[in-house]
C-alpha positions as CSV (number, residue, x, y, z in Angstrom):
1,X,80.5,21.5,-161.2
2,X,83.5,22.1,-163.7
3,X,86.7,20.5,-163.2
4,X,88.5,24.2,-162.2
5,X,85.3,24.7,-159.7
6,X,85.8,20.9,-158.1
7,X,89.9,21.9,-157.6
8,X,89.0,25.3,-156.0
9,X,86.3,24.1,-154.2
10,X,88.9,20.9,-152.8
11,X,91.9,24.0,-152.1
12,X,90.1,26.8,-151.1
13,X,88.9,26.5,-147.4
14,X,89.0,29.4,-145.7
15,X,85.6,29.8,-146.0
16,X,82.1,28.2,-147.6
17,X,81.8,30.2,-150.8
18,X,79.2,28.4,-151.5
19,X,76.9,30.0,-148.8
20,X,75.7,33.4,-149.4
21,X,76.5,36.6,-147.6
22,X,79.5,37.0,-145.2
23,X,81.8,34.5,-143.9
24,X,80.5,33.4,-140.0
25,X,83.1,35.0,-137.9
26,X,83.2,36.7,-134.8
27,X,83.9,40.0,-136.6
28,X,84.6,41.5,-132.7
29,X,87.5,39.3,-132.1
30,X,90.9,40.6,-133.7
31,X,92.3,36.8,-133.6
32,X,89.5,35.6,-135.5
33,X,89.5,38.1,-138.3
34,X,92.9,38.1,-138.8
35,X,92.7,34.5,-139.4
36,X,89.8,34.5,-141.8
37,X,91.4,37.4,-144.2
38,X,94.8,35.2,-143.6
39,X,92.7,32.1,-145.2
40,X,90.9,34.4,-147.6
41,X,93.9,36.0,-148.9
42,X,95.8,32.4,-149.2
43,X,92.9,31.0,-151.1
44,X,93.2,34.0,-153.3
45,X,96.9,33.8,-153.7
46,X,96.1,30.1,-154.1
47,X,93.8,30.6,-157.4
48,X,95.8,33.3,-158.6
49,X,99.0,30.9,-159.0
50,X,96.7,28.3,-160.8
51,X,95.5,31.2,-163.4
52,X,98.8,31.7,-164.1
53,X,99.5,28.3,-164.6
54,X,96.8,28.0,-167.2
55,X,97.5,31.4,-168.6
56,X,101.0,30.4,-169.6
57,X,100.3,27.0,-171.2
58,X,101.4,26.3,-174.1
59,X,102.4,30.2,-174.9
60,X,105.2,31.4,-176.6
61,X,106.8,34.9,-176.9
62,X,106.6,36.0,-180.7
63,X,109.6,36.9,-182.0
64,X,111.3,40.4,-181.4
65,X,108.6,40.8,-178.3
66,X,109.6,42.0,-175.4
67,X,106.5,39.9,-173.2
68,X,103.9,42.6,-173.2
């Protein structure tokens, strides 16, 4: 596994996303899905902030550029 796999893998629980097909959830239960897509949507957020990270290393705006 790749280093950026072994830190999602450590930081990303809200479900095994390892295992195929759809995350084992009583998908009857309000309570319960709410708190899966809460996790899911976490983890996202989670990796999302780390892209950035990584994304903005050692970048610098050019001169006379607005960021774009």
């Amino acid at each position: 596994m790749i280093r950026a796999a072994e830190a999602a893998a450590v930081q990303c629980t809200a479900h095994v996303y390892t295992a195929p097909g759809k995350p084992r959830v009583a998908w009857n239960d309000e309570q319960s899905r709410a708190q899966l897509v809460d996790g899911l949507v976490s983890d996202a957020l989670r990796l999302l902030g780390h892209l950035a990270l990584v994304a903005s290393q050692d970048v610098e705006p050019a001169e006379y550029s607005d960021g774009r």
